[in-house]
C-alpha positions as CSV (number, residue, x, y, z in Angstrom):
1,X,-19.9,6.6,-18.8
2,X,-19.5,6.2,-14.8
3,X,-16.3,7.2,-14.0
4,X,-16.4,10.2,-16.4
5,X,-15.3,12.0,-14.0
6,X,-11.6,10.6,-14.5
7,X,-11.6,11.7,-17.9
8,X,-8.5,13.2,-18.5
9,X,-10.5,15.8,-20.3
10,X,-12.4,16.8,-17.3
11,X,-10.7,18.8,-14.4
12,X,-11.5,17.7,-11.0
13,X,-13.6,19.9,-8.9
14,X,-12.1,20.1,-5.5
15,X,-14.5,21.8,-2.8
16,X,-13.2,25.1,-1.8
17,X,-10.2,24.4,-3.5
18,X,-6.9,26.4,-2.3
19,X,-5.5,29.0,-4.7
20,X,-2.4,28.7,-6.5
21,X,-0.2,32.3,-7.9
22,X,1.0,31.2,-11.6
23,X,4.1,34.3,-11.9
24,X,5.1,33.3,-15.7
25,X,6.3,36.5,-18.4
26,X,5.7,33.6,-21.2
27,X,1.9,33.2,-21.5
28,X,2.3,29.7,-23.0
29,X,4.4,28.0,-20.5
30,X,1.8,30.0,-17.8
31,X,-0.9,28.3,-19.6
32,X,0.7,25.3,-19.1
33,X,1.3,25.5,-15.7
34,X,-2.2,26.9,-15.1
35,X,-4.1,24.4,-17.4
36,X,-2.4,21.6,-15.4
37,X,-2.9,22.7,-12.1
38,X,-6.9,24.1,-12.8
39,X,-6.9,20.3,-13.8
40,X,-5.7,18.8,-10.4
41,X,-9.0,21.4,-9.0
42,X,-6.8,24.1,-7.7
43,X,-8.6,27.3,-8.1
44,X,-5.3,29.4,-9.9
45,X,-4.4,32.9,-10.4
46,X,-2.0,34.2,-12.9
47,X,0.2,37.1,-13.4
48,X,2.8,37.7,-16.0
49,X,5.1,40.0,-14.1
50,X,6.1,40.3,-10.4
51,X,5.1,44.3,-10.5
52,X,5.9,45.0,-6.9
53,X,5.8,43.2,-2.9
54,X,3.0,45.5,-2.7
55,X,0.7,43.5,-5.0
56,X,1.4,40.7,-2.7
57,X,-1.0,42.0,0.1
58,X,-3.8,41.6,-1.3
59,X,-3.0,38.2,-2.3
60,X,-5.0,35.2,-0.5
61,X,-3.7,32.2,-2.0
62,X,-1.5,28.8,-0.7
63,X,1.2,28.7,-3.0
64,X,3.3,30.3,-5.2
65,X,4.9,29.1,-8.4
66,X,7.0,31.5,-10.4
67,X,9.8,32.1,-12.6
68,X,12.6,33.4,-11.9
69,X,13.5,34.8,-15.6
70,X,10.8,36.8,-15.3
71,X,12.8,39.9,-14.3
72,X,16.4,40.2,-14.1
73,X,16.6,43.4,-12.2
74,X,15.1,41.2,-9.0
75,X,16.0,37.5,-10.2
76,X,18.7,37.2,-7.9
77,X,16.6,38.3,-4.6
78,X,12.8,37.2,-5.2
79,X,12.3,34.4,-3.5
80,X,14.3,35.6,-0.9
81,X,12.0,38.5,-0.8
82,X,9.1,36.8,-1.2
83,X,10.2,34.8,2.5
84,X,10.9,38.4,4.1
85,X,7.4,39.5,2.8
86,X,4.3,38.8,5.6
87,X,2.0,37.8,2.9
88,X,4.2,35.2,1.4
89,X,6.6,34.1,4.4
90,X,5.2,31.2,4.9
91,X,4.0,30.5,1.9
92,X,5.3,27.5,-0.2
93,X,6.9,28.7,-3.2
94,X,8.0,26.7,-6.5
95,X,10.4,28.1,-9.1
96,X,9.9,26.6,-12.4
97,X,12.5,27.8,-14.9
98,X,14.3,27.0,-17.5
99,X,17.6,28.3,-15.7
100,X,18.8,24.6,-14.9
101,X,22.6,24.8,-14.0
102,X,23.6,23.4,-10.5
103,X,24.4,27.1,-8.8
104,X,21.2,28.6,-9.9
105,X,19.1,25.5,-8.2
106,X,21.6,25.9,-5.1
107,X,21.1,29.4,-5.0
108,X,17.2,29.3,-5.6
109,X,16.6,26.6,-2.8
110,X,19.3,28.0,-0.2
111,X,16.9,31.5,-0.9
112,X,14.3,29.4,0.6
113,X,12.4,28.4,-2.4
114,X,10.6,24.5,-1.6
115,X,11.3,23.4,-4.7
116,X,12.4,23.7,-8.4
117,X,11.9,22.5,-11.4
118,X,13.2,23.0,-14.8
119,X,11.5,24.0,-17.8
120,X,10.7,21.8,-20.3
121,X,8.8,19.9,-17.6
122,X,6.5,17.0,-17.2
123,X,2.7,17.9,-16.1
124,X,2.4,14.9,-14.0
125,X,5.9,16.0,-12.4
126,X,4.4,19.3,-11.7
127,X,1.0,18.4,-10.4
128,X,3.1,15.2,-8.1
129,X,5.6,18.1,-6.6
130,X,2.3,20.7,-5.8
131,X,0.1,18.1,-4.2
132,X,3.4,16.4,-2.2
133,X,4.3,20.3,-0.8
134,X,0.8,21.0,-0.4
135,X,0.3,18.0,1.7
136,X,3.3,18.5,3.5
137,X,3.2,22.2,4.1
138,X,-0.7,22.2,5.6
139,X,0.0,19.2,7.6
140,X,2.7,20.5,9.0
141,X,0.6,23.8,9.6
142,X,-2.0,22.0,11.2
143,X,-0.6,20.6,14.1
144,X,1.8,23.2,14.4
């Protein structure tokens, strides 16, 4: 076939593609996310817990997308953490949850998160609301 290379089967190979932190405690819906991202040809790297800031340092990746039910000893603070840490202040961050009442999504957003999206979610949803804050973000980065 020529255009096999739009098989939905087939992921897209994007040259040095940016990197993308899955933060999911449920390894199905972080397979999920992570499936459909590797699929857009973002290179991705998961983690099931949020262990500590300091784990953040070593990180070299664009964006961030993580769930805020992961923990509840830090769910009220960690994206506001994550946008006081060095490594992650600039970073664009994505909370996908299945936390979906108005004052959590207020809350999460005034925090500083970019955006938010509830769980059960659409994978064409998710990969239209990476590649529209991706664009943005390193656009705005680039002339700024």
């Amino acid at each position: 076939m020529i255009y096999d290379f739009l098989s939905p089967r087939q992921p897209y190979i994007m040259p040095n593609a940016p990197t993308i932190l899955v933060i999911d405690a449920d390894p199905i819906a972080r397979q999920i996310i992570s499936d459909t991202i590797r699929h857009e040809g973002y290179n991705v790297e998961e983690w099931d817990s949020m262990l500590s800031y300091e784990d953040l340092d070593e990180l070299e990746c664009s964006m961030v997308i993580v769930d805020i039910e992961l923990e509840k000893s830090i769910r009220s603070t960690l994206v506001s953490d994550m946008r006081h840490h060095s490594v992650t202040m600039y970073m664009p961050i994505i909370v996908c949850t299945g936390l979906s009442s108005d004052s959590d999504v207020i809350t999460v957003l005034n925090e500083g998160a970019d955006d938010y999206i509830t769980k059960p979610f659409s994978p064409a949803t998710l990969t239209a609301r990476v590649k529209s804050i991706m664009r943005r973000h390193y656009k705005y980065h680039a002339i700024g």
